[in-house]
N, C-alpha and C positions, 0 to 999 in steps of 0.2 A: 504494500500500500504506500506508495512515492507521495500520493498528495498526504500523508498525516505525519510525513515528516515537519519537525518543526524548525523556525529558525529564530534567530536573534533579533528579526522583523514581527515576530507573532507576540513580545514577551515583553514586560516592563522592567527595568534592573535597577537595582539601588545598590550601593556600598556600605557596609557598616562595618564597624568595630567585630574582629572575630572576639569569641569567648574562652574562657580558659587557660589553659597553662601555654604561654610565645615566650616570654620574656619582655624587654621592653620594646621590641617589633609590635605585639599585639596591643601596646596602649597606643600609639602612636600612627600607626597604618591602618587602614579602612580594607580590609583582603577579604571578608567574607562577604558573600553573593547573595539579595536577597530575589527571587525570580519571581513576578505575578502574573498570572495569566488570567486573563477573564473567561471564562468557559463562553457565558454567552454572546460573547462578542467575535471571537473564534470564528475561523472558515473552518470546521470541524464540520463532519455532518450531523444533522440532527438525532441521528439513534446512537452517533459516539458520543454525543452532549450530554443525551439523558442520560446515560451510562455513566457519564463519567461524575455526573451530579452525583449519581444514586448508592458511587461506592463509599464506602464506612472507611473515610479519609481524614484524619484531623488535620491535613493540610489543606482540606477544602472547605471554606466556607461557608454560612449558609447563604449567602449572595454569590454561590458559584462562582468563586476566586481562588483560583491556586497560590498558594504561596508556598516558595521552598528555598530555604537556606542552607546552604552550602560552606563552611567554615574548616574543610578538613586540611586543606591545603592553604600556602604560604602566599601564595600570588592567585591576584583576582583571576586575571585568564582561568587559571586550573578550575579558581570555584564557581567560573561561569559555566565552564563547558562540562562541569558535572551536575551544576544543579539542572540545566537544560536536557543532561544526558536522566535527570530523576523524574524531571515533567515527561520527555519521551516518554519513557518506562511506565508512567502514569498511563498516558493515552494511547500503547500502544495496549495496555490489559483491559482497556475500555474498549476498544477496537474489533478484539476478539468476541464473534456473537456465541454465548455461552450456547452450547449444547442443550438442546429439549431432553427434561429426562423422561424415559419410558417407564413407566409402572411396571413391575414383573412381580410375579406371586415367588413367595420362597420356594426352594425346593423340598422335596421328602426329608430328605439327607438333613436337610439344617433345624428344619422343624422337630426330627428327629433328635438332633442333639441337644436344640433349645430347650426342651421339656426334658432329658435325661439328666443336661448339671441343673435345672430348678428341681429337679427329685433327688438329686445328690445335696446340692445345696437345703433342704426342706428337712434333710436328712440329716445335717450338720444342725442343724438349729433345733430340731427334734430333741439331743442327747444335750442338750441344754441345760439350765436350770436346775431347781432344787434336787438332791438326790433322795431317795424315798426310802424307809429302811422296809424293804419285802422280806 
């Protein structure tokens, strides 16, 4: 799918302060990448949209906004072209039309065993409790 390739023209970027252990690099330098994407503003097509609204994202909004930061590397470059490479990743799992699942009845075989460990099992819980002087 060539068109849901994305580029550095589809994305908004900001610079900010990375977090955590630099040294005095990381007070001083702006090296982490923040990336936002509006879903619905997107040339995406409309059933990669919905999709990609409907996955259970904490990087997605509920104004269908992507935001993804990117902080693992020393130079902007690197955390632009991985946090763009985390949005890909994003709307290429959206892209994929899930599979229809078929209903199928269990087989013999399983239903079989399903009810043999609940009689083993019934069976462990049986020899339980108080002991009885006979």
């Amino acid at each position: 799918m060539a068109s849901l390739r994305l580029t550095d023209d589809d994305v908004e970027w900001s610079a900010v302060r990375a977090q955590g252990a630099g040294g005095q690099n990381v007070n001083k330098v702006s090296n982490a990448a923040v990336l936002r994407f509006d879903i619905g503003a997107s040339r995406l097509p409309e059933a990669v949209k919905a999709r990609l609204r409907a996955q259970a994202d904490q990087r997605i909004s509920s104004e269908g906004v992507v935001v993804i930061k990117a902080q693992d590397h020393r130079s902007l470059p690197l955390n632009r072209r991985e946090a763009l490479q985390r949005l890909q990743a994003l709307v290429d799992q959206a892209a994929t039309v899930p599979r229809r699942r078929v209903a199928t009845r269990p087989t013999a075989g399983s239903r079989e065993r399903r009810l043999k460990s609940k009689a083993e099992r019934a069976g462990v819980k049986a020899t339980r409790g108080r002991v009885t002087a006979d």
